[in-house]
Structure formats: structure tokens, C-alpha cells
C-alpha positions as CSV (number, residue, x, y, z in Angstrom):
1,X,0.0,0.0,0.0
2,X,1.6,3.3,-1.4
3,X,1.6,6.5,-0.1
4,X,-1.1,7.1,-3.2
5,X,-3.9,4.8,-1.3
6,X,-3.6,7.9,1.5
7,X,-4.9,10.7,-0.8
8,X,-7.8,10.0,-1.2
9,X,-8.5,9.1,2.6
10,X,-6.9,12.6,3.5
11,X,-9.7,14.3,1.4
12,X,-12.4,12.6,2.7
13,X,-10.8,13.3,6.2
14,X,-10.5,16.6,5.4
15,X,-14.2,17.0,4.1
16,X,-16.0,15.1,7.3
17,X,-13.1,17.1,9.8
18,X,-14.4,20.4,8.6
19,X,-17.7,19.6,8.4
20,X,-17.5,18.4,11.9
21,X,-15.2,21.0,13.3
22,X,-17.9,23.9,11.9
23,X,-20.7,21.9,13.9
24,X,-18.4,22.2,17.4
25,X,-17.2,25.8,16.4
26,X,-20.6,26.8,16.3
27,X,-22.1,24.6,18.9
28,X,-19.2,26.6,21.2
29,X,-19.5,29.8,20.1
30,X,-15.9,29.5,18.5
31,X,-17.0,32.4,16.1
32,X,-15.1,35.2,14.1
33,X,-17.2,38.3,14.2
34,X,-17.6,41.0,11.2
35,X,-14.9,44.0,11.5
36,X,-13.5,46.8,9.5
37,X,-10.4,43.9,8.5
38,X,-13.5,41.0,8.0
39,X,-14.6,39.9,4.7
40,X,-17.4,38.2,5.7
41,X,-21.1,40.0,7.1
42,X,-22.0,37.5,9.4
43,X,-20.5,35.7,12.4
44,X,-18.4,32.8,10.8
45,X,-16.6,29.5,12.5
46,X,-13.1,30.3,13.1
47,X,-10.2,28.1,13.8
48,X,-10.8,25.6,10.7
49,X,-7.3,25.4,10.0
50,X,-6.9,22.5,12.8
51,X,-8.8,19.9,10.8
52,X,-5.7,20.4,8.4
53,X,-3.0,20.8,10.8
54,X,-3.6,17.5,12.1
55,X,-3.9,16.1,8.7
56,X,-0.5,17.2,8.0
57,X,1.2,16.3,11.3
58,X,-0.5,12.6,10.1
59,X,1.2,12.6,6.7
60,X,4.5,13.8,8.0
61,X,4.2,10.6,10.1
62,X,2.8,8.4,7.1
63,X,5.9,9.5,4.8
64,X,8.0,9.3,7.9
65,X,6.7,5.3,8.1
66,X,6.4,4.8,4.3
67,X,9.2,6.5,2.8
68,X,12.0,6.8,5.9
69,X,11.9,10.2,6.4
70,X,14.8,11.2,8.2
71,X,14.0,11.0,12.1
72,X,15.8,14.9,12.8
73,X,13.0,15.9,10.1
74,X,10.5,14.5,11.3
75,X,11.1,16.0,14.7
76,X,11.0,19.5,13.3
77,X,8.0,19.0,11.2
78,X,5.8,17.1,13.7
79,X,6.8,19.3,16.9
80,X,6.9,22.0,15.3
81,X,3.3,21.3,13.6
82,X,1.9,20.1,16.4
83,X,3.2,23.1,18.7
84,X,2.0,25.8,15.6
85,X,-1.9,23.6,16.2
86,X,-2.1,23.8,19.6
87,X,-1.2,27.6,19.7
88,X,-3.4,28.4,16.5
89,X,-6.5,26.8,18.3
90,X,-5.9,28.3,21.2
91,X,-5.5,31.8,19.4
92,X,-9.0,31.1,17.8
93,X,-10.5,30.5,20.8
94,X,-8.7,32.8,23.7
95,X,-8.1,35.8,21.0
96,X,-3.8,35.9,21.9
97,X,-2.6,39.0,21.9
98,X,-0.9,40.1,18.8
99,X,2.8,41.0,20.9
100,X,2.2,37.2,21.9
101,X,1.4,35.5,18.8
102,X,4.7,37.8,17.1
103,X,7.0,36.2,20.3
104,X,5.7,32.5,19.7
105,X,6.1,32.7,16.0
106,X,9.3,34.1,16.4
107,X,10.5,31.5,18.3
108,X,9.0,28.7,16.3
109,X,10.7,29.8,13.0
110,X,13.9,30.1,14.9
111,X,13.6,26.7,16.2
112,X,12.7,25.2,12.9
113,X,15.5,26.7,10.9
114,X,17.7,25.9,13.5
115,X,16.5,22.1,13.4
116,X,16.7,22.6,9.6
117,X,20.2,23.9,9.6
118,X,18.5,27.3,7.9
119,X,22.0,28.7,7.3
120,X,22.6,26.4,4.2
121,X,19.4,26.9,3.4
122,X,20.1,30.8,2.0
123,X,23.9,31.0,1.1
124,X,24.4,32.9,-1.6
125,X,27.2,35.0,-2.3
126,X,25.3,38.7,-1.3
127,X,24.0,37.1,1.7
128,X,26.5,36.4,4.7
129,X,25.9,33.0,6.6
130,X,25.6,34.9,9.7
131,X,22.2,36.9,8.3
132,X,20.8,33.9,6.9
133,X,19.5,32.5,10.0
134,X,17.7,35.7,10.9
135,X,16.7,36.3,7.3
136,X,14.9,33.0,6.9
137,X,13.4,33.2,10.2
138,X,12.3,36.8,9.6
139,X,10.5,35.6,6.3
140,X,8.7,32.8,7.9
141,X,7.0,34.8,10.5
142,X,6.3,37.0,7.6
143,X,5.0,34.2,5.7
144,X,2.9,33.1,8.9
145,X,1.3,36.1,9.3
146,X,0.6,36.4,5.6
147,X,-1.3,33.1,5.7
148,X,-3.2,34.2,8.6
């Protein structure tokens, strides 16, 4: 059984997740309220984003299982995924204050390059080694909060 048989299970799991997470948003008042920075007109479930987090800690671990992932990546990966959930969710339901969320994503994209070995990640000959590491973690809270 290939990693290909999984797909297809993922997207069902990802379908009856979300369907199910919007029931328990709801049913819990997990909601994201219209503002002046809101597309939407009417309370909406927030915090979807789980139901896919897990999702991808679990294929991290299936391609890990199927396909020896190295065991340092999947350290990074699954910590660090798991650690990103469990703050996200919290976020969506305790509203984190933004100087909090900016610390904790900070230190998560510091961790992962670090665990990633970031600084061979961006050598180039304009860029010193030594600004890499700050560099790459600067652009992944950037991309976070892009995302978000």
C-alpha cells in the first residue's frame, strides 16, 4: 500500500473534519465576528485550520513510516506542527494578543531553521551566513502572518 492509497483518505478526512469542526465551532461559540479587517457579514466559524494541521502532522508521520523520512525531520516537522496547532486553536479561541502570537512565532521559526540547519538553506554570495539564520526566520513569521 503506497503513499497514493492515502490521498484519497486525507480528502475525505478533510471534508467530514471540517464539516464536523464547523458543527463544534458553532455549537461553542468558536466564532469570528464582522470588523472593519473582516470579509465576511455575518459571524463565521473560526479556527478551521486544525482539521488540516492534524492532517498534515499525520502525513509527516505516514511518509516518515512509508518512505524513511529522516528521524531529525521528522522532529521539526511534527513538533513544530503540532506546537503551531495547539497555539493556532488556542488563538481562535482565547483571542492571543498580537505581541504574543509575534513572540511565539518568532521562536517557532527560529527553532525550525535551527533544526533545519537554515544557514545552508540561503547562502548565496550577497548574503553572509551569519544573516541567513535571521533572514529565513524573519520571512517565515512574515509568511505566517501572511497566511493568517
Amino acid at each position: 500500500m503506497g503513499i497514493a492509497f492515502f490521498l484519497p483518505v486525507f480528502f475525505l478526512f478533510s471534508i467530514i473534519g471540517s464539516l464536523g469542526y464547523k458543527k463544534i465551532a458553532i455549537r461553542n461559540q468558536v466564532l469570528a465576528t464582522p470588523n472593519r479587517r473582516t470579509l465576511h457579514n455575518n459571524p463565521i466559524p473560526k479556527g478551521g485550520g486544525v482539521v488540516f494541521s492534524i492532517l498534515s502532522v499525520f502525513s509527516v508521520l505516514l511518509v516518515w513510516w512509508k518512505c524513511k523520512l529522516p528521524d531529525e525531520l521528522l522532529w521539526v516537522l511534527v513538533a513544530g506542527g503540532l506546537a503551531a496547532s495547539i497555539f493556532g486553536i488556542l488563538d481562535d479561541i482565547k483571542n492571543i494578543r498580537a505581541s504574543i502570537k509575534l513572540v511565539i512565532q518568532i521562536l517557532l521559526s527560529a527553532w525550525t531553521v535551527y533544526w533545519l540547519e537554515g544557514y545552508e538553506l540561503f547562502l548565496t554570495d550577497w548574503v553572509p551566513s551569519y544573516l541567513s539564520f535571521p533572514l529565513i526566520s524573519f520571512l517565515l513569521v512574515w509568511m505566517m502572518n501572511g497566511y493568517n
